[in-house]
N, CA, C and O of each residue as an XYZ file, in Angstrom:
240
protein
N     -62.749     -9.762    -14.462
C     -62.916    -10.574    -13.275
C     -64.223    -11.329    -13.425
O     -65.195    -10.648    -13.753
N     -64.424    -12.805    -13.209
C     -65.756    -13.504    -13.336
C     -65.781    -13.890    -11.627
O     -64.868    -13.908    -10.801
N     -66.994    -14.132    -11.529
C     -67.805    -14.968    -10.885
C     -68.170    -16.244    -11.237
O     -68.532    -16.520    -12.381
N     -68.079    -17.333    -10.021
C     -68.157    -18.712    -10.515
C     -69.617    -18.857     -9.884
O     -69.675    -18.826     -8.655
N     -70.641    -18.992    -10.508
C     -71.953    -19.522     -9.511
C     -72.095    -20.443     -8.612
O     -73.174    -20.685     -8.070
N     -70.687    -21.226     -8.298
C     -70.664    -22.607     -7.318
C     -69.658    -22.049     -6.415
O     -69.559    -22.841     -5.478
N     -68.953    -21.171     -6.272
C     -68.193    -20.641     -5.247
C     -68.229    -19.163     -4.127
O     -67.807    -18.929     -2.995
N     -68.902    -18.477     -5.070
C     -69.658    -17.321     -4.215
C     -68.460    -16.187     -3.622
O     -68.489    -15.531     -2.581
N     -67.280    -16.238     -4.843
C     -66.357    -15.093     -4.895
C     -65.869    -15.023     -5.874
O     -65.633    -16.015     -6.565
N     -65.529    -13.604     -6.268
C     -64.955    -13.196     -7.321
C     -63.572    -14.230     -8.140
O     -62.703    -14.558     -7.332
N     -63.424    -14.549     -9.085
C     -62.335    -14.905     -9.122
C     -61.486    -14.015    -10.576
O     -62.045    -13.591    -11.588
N     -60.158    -13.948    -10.264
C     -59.278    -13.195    -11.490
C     -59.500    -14.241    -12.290
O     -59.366    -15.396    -11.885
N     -59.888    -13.917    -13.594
C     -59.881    -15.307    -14.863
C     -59.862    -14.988    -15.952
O     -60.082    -13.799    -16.184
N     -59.578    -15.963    -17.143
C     -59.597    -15.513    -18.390
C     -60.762    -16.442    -19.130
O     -61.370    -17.386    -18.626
N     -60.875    -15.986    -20.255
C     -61.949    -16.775    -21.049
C     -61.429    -16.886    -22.201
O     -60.918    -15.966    -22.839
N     -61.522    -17.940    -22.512
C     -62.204    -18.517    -24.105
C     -62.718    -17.829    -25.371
O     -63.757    -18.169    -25.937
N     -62.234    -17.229    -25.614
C     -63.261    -16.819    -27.022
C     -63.931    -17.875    -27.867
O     -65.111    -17.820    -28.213
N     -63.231    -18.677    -28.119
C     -63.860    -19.934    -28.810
C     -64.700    -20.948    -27.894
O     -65.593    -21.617    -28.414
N     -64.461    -21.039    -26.773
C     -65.358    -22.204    -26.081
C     -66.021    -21.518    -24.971
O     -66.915    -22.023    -24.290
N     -65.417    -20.045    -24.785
C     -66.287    -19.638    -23.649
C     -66.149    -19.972    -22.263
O     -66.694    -19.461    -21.284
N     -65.070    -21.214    -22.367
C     -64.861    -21.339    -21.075
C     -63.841    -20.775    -20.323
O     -62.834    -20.460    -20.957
N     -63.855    -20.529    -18.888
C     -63.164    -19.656    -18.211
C     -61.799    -19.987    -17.341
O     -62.024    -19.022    -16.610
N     -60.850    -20.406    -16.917
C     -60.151    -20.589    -16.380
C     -59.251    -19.877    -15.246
O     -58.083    -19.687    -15.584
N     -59.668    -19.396    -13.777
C     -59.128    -18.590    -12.818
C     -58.132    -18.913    -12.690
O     -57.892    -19.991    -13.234
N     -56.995    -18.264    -11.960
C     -55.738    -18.382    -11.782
C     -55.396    -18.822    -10.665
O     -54.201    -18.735    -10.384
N     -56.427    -19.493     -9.576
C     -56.258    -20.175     -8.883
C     -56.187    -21.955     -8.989
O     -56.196    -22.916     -8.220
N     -56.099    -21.629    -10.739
C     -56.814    -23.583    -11.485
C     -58.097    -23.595    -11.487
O     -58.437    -24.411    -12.344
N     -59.532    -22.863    -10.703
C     -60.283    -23.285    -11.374
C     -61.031    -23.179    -12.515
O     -60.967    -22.073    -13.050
N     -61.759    -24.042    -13.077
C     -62.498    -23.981    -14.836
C     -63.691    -23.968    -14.870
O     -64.316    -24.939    -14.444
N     -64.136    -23.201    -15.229
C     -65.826    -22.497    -15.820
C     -65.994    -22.990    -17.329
O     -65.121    -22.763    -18.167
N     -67.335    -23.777    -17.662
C     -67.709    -24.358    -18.618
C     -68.288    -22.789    -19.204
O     -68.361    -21.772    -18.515
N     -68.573    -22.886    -20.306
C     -69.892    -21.315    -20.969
C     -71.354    -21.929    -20.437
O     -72.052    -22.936    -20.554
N     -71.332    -20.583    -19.751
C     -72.729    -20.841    -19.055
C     -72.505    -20.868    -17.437
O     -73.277    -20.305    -16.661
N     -71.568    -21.458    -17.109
C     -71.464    -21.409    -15.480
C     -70.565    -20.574    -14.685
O     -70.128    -20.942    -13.594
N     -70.264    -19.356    -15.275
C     -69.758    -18.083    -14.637
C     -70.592    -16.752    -15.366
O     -71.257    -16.501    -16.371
N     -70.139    -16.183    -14.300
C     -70.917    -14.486    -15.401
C     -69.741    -13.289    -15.011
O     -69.387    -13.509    -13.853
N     -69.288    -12.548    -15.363
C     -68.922    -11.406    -15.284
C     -69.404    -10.863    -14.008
O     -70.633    -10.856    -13.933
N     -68.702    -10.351    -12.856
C     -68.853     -9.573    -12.375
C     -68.710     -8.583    -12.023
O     -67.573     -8.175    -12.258
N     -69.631     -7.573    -11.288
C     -69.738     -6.316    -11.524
C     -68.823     -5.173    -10.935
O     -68.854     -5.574     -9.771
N     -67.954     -3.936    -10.876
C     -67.487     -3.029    -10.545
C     -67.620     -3.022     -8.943
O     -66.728     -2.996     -8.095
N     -68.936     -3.052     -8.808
C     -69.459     -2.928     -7.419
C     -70.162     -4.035     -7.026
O     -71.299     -3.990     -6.557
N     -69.346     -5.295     -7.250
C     -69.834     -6.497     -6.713
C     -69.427     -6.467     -5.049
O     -68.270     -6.070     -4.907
N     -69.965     -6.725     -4.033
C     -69.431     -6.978     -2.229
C     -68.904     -8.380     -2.686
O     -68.762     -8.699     -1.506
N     -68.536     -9.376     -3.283
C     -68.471    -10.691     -3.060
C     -66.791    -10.869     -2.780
O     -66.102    -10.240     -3.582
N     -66.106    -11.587     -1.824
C     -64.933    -11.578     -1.734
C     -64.468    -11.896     -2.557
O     -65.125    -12.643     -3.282
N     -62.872    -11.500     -3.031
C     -61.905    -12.067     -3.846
C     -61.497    -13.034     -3.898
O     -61.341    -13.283     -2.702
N     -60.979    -14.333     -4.717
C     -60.739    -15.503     -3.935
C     -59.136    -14.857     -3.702
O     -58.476    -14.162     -4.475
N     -58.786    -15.376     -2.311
C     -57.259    -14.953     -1.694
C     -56.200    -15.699     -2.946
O     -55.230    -15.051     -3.338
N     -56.446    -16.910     -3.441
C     -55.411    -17.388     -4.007
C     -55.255    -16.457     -5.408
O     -54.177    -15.864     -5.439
N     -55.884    -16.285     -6.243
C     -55.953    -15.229     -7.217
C     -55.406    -14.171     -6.734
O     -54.376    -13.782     -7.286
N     -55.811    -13.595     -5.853
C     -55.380    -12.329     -5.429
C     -53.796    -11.990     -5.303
O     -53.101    -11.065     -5.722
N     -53.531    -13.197     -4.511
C     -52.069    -13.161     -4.200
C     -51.736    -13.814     -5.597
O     -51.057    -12.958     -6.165
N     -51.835    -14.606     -6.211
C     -51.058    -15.198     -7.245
C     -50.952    -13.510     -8.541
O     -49.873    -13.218     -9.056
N     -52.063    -12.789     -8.777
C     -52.097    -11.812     -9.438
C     -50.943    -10.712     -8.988
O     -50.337    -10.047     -9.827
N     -50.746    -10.618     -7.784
C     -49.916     -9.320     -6.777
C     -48.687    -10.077     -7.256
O     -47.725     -9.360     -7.533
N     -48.559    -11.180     -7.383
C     -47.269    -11.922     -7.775
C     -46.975    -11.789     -9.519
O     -45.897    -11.925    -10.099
N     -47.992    -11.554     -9.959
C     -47.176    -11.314    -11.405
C     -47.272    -12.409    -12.270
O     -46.648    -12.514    -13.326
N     -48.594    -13.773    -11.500
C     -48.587    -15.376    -12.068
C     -49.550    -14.634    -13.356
O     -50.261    -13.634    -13.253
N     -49.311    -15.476    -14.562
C     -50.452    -15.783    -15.562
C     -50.944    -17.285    -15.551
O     -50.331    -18.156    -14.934
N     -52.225    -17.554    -16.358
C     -52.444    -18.770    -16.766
C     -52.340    -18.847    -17.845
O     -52.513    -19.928    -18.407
């Protein structure tokens, strides 16, 4: 699960091995460098669209 530093909730996402960049499953895209991993025991909300798109079984 990453964190986007411009949105201020968790989002479900995948990354890049090669470019590092991140892509949530709500569509949005993280350059390398402008998300971080977040933590087990982060308080920051989930974004709802991830959430539900994940409970649904969507990939990106």
């Amino acid at each position: 699960m990453g964190q986007g530093k411009r949105t201020g909730m968790r989002h479900y996402a995948k990354t890049s091995w090669w470019s590092g960049r991140a892509r949530a499953l709500c569509g949005i895209t993280w350059d390398a460098g402008e998300w971080e991993d977040s933590s087990w025991f982060s308080t920051d909300p989930i974004c709802p669209t991830c959430k539900r798109l994940r409970k649904e079984g969507k990939r990106r």
